[in-house]
N, C-alpha and C positions, 0 to 999 in steps of 0.2 A: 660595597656588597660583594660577597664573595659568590660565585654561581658556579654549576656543574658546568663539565667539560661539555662540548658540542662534540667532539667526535668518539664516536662510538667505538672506537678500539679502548678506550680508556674505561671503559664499562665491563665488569665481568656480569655474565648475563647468564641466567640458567632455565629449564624449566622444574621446579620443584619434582614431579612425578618422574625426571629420570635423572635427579641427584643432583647438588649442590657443586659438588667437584671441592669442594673447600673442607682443612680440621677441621671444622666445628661448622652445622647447620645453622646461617647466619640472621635466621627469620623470627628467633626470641631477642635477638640484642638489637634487630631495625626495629622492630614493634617495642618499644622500653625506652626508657625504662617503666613498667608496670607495676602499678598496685597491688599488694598481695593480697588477697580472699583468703585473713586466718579465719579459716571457719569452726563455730564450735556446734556440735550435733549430738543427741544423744537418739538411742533405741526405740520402742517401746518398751520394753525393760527398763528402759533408765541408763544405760550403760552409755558414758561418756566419751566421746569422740572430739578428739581438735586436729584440726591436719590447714597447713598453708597452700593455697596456692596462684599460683601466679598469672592464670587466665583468668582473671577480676575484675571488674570495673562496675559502673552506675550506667544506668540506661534513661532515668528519667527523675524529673523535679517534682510533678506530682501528679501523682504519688510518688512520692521516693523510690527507685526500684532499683536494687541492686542485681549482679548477677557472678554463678560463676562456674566453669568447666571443668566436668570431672574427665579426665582423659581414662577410662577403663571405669567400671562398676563397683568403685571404690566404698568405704563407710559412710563418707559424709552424704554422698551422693544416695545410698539404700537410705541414711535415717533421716533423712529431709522428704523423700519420697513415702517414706513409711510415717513419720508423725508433721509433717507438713511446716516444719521449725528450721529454724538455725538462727546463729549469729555470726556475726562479722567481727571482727576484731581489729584495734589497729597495731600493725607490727611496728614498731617503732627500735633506735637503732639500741638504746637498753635491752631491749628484749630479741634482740636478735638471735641471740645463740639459743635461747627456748624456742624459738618460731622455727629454727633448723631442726633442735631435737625433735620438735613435734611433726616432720618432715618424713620419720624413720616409716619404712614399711614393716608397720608391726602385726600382729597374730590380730586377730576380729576379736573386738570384744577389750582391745589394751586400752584405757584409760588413758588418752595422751597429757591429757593437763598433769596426773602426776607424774608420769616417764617425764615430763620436761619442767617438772618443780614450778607449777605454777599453781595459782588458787584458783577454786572455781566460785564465781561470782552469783550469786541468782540472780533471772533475769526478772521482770514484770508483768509482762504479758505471754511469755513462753514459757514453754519447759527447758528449751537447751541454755546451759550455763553462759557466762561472759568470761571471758581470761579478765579475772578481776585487777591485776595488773598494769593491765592497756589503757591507757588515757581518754579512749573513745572506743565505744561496741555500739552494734546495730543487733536492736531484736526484728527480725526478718519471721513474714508468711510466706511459705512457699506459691508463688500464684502458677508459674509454667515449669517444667523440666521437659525439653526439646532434647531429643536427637539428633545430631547433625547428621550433616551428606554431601555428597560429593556435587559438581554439577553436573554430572550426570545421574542423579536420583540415589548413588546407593550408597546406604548408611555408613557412617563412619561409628567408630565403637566411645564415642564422645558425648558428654550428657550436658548439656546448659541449663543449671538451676536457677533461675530467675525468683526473686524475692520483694513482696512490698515491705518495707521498713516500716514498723509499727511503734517503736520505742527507740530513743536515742540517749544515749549516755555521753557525757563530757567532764574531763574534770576543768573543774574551772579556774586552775593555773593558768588555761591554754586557754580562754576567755579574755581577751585583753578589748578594757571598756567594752564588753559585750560584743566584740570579732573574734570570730576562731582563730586564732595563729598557727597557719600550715605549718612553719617553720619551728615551732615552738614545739611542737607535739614529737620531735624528730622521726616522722613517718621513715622507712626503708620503701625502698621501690628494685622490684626484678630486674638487672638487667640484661637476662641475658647470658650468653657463655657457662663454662662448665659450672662458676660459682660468684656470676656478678651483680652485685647489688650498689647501688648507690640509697646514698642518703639527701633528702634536702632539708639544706639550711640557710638561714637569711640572707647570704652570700648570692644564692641561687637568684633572688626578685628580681622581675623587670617588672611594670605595669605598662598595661596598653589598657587604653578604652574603648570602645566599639564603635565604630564611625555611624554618625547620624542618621537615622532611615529617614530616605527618602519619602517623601509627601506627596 
């Protein structure tokens, strides 16, 4: 087993609020690799929105709740707040270069699903579309949109959209004898740095099983 150094000259050490000292701000490539939040959103108008991002993840089993951060007052984050919808998408590594197009900071009101030649899916219980492409979408209720902050109380211009999943889509190639196959669906994950992404695939498995609770 390989362990970290004991001595601390071997540590470069910083405090975030007065700068890294290092190219590239190293705190998206230790947190990663990260699941993207493609999210698809529309208006009240209608007007269809998709944009990726990389502050994503689950928060709970159940109810299912997804979540994810809008860093500035972006579209996805106004029409989730305005018609209380969205979907999730999975980015997968086929659809990667549409997940980047749809990445672009475009004019309010652009259509990203066609800017990035994708179809838009109807969902079932919402209004905002699926990227009918993706192998797996979440139709999401907005339940919280939080503000973050610092700890000393004062806000940060960051918004966390939290979401109950009400509808699940699966194709069922990636169904194997009725288990999802993570590796199958070839998800991408954020890692990090100016433009890094990993992919997993079967390659990637280990299994562990959770040690016995105690009685």
């Amino acid at each position: 087993m390989t362990t970290a150094s004991s001595d601390p000259s071997d540590f470069h050490v910083y405090e975030p609020a007065r700068g890294h000292g290092l190219p590239h701000d190293p705190f998206n490539s230790i947190v990663g690799p990260r699941p993207i939040g493609w999210i698809g959103t529309q208006d009240a108008q209608g007007r269809r929105n998709l944009a990726p991002y990389s502050f994503f993840n689950a928060f709970n089993y159940t109810p299912p709740i997804v979540g994810f951060a809008s860093i500035g007052a972006k579209d996805s984050l106004r029409n989730a707040r305005e018609t209380g919808e969205f979907t999730w998408n999975l980015a997968t590594r086929p659809l990667a270069e549409a997940m980047n197009a749809s990445s672009v900071a475009a004019p309010h009101g652009t259509d990203e699903f066609a800017l990035a030649g994708l179809a838009a899916a109807p969902s079932r219980l919402v209004a905002p579309p699926r990227v009918a492409e993706s192998p797996v979408s979440f139709e999401c209720k907005v339940t919280q949109v939080l503000q973050l902050q610092r700890a000393d109380g004062a806000q940060v211009e960051t918004w966390l959209v939290l979401g109950e999943v009400v509808a699940v889509h699966i194709d069922r190639r990636i169904l194997v004898d009725g288990v999802y196959d993570t590796a199958a669906a070839r998800p991408i994950l954020r890692g990090g740095g100016p433009a890094d992404y990993f992919e997993i695939g079967p390659e990637a498995l280990f299994r562990m099983r959770r040690p016995p609770q105690e009685r």
